[in-house]
C-alpha positions as CSV (number, residue, x, y, z in Angstrom):
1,X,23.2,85.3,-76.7
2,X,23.1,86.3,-73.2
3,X,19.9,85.1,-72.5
4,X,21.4,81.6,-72.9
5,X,23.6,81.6,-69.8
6,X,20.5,82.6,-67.5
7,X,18.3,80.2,-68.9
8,X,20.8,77.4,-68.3
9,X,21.2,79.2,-64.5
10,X,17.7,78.4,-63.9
11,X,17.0,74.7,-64.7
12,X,20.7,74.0,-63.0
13,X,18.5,75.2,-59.8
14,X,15.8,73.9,-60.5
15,X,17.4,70.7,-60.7
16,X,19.2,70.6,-57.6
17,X,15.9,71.8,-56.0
18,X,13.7,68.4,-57.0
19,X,16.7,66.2,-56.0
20,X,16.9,67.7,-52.9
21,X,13.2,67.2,-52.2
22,X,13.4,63.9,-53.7
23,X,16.2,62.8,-50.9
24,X,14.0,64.5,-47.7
25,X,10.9,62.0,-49.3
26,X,10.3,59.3,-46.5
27,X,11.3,55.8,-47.6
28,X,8.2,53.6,-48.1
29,X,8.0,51.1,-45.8
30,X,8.8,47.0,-47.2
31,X,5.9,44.7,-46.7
32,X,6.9,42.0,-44.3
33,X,5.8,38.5,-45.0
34,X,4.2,36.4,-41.7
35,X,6.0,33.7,-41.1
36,X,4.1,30.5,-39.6
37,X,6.3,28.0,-37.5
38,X,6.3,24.5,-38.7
39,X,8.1,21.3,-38.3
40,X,12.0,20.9,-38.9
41,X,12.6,18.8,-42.0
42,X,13.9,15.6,-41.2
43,X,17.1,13.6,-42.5
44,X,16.3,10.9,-44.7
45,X,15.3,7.6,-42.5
46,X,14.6,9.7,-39.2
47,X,10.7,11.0,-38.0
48,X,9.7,14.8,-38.1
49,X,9.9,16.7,-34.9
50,X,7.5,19.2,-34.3
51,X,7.8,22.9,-33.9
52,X,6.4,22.4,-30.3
53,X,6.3,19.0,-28.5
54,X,2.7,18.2,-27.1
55,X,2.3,18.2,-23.2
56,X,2.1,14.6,-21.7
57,X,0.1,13.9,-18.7
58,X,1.9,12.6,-15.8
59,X,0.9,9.1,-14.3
60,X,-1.7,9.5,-11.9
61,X,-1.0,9.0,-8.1
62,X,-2.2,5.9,-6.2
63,X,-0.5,6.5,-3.3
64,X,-3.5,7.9,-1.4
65,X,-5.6,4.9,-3.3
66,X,-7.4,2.6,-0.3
67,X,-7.6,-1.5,-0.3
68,X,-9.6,-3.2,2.0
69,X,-9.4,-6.9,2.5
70,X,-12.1,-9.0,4.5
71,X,-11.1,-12.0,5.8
72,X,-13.4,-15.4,4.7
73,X,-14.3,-17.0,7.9
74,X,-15.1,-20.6,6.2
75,X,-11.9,-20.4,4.6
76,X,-9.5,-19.5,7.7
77,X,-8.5,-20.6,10.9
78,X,-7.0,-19.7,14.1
79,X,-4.6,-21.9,16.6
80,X,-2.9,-21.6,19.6
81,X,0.1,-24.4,20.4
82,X,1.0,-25.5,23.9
83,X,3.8,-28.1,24.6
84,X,2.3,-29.9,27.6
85,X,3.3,-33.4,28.7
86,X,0.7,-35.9,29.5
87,X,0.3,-38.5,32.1
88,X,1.4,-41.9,30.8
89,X,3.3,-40.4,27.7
90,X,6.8,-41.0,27.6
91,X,7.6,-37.4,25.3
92,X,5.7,-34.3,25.4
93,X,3.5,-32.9,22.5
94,X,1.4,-30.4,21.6
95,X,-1.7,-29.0,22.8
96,X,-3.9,-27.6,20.0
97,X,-6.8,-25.5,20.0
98,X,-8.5,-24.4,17.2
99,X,-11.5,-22.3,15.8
100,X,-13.0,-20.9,12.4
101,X,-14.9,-18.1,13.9
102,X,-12.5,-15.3,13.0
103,X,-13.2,-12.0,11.9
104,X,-11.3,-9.4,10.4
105,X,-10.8,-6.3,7.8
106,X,-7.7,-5.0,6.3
107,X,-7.2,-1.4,4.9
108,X,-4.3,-0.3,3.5
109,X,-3.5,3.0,1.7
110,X,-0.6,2.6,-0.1
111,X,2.2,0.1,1.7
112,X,0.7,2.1,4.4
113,X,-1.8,0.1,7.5
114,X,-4.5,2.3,8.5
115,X,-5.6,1.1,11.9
116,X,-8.5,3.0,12.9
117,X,-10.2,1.1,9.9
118,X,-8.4,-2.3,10.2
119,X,-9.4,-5.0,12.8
120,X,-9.1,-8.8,13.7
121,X,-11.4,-10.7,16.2
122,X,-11.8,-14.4,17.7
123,X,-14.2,-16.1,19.5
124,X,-12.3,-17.7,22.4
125,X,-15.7,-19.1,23.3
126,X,-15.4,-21.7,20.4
127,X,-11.8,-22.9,20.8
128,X,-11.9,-26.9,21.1
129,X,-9.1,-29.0,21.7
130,X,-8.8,-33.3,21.9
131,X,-9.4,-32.9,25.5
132,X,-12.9,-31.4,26.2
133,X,-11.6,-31.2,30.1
134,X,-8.5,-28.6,29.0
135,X,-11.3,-26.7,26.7
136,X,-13.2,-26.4,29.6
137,X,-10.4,-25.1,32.0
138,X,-9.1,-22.9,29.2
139,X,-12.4,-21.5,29.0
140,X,-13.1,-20.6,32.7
141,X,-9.7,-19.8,34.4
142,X,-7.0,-19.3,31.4
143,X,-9.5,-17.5,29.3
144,X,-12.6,-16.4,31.7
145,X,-14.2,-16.2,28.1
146,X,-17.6,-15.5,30.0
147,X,-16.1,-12.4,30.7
148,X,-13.7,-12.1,27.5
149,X,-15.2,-13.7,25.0
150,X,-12.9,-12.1,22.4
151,X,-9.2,-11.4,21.3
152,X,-8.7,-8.1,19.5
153,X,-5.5,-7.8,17.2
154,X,-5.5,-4.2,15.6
155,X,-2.5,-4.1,13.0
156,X,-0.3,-1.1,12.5
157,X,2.6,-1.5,10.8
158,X,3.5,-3.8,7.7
159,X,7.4,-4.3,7.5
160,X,9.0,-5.9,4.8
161,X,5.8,-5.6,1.8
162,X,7.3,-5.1,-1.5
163,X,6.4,-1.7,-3.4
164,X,4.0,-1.0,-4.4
165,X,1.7,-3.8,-3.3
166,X,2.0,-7.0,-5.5
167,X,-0.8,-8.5,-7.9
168,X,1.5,-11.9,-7.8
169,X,3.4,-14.6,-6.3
170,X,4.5,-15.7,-2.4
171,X,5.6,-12.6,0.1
172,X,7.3,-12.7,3.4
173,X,6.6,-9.6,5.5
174,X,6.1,-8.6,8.8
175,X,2.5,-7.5,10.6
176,X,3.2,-5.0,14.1
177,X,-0.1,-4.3,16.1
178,X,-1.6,-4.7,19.4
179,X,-3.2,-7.6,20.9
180,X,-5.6,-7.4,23.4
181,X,-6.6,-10.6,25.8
182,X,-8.4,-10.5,29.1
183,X,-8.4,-6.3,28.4
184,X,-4.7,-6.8,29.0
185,X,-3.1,-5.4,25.8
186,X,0.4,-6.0,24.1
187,X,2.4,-5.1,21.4
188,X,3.3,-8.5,19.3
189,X,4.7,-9.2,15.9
190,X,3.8,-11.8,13.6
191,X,5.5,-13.5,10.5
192,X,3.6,-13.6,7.7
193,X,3.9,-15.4,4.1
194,X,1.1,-14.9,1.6
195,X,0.3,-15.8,-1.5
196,X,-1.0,-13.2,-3.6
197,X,-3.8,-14.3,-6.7
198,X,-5.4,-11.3,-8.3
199,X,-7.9,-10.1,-5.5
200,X,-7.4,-13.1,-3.1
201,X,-4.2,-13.4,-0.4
202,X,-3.7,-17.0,1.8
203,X,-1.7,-15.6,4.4
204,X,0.0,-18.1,7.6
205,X,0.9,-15.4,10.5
206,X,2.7,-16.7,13.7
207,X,3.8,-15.3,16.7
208,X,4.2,-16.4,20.3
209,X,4.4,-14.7,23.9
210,X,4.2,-16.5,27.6
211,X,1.1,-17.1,30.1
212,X,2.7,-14.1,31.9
213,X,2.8,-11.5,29.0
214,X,-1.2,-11.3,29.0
215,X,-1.2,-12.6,33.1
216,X,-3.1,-16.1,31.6
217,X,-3.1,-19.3,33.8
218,X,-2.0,-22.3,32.2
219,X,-4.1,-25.3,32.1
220,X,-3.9,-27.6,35.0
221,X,-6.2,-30.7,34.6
222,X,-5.7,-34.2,35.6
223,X,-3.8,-35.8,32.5
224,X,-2.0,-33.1,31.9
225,X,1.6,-33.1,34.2
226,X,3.1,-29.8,32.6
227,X,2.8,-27.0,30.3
228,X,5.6,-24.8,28.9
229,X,5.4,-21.4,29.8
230,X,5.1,-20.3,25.4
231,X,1.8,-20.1,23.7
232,X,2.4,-20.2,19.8
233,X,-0.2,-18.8,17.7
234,X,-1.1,-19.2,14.4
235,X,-3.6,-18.0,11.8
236,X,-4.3,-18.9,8.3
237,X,-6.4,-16.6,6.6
238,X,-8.2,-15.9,3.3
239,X,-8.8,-12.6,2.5
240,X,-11.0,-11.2,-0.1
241,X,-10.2,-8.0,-1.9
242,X,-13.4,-5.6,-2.1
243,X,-14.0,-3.4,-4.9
């Protein structure tokens, strides 16, 4: 019988021996479970959005984009207007001299001009009037076109041009450059009104300065008792869009 007590002594031990291993064990570790992003469910009646939005490209930029515009000499004219009173005529009218051969290119980039590349020219040499005598004076005192043949106008500066440029419809706007005459050169504005259709403009520009702004000398002939000191001048042009 007191073999018993021992025995039961021993597998008490024992006991406390495995649970105490058992407790020093290291836990197993829980599998984890990949989780894939996908879209948030929607409300009844209202569209999916996704986990991650695409990337949109922005517009591109046109503001460096160039337009050039060549004017159509068959299609466009310039004039100059003189009031003049004549002998025998009770009211004054007006001189007018006219001409198709004009030249000229137009380069924009953006609303912006860019003047190295843009350029208007007339032949002075082929201005006529209804008096062949004026034409004739014009040509060798006011205009010494044997000399000068040409009038330069370089544009520089558009004021006024909706943005960006119009495909459509009737502008007003403002054109700012330099005109040259008898290599005397000036700064003159002119007020233009176009009519924009798809890749063609009609534009009317006018402006005016005196004899004395580009040191001209007004026509003295015979019928002619006096001229007003303001030249008008006046250009309507059809310009061509290139592609």
């Amino acid at each position: 019988m007191a073999l018993a007590p021992r025995l039961w002594k021993v597998f008490l031990w024992l006991w406390i021996a495995v649970g105490m291993a058992a407790c020093a064990a290291p836990a197993s570790p829980e599998p984890t479970l990949a989780v894939t992003p996908t879209a948030v469910p929607a409300e009844a009646g209202t569209p999916a959005t996704p986990a991650i939005a695409p990337t949109q490209a922005p517009p591109a930029d046109t503001r460096g984009h160039r337009l050039t515009y060549l004017v159509i000499p068959e299609e466009s004219e310039a004039r100059y207007r003189v009031r003049e009173q004549l002998v025998g005529v009770s009211l004054p009218s007006d001189a007018v001299g006219a001409t198709r051969a004009i030249t000229g290119v137009l380069v924009l980039e953006g609303e912006r001009i860019v003047p190295e590349a843009s350029r208007f020219q007339v032949d002075l040499r082929t201005l006529t009037s209804d008096q062949a005598r004026r034409d004739n004076f014009i040509r060798r005192n006011t205009l010494q076109t044997d000399r000068y043949p040409y009038a330069v106008f370089i544009p520089r500066e558009i004021q006024g041009l909706p943005s960006p440029l119009p495909t459509s419809g009737e502008h007003a706007f403002r054109l700012i450059g330099d005109l040259t005459i008898r290599e005397v050169t000036r700064p003159v504005l002119w007020e233009v009104t176009a009519r924009v259709e798809e890749d063609r403009v009609i534009a009317q520009a006018r402006t005016q300065f005196t004899f004395s702004d580009f040191r001209l000398e007004p026509p003295r002939v015979p019928v002619v008792l006096s001229v007003d000191e303001t030249i008008r001048l006046e250009v309507d042009a059809v310009f061509q869009r290139q592609p």
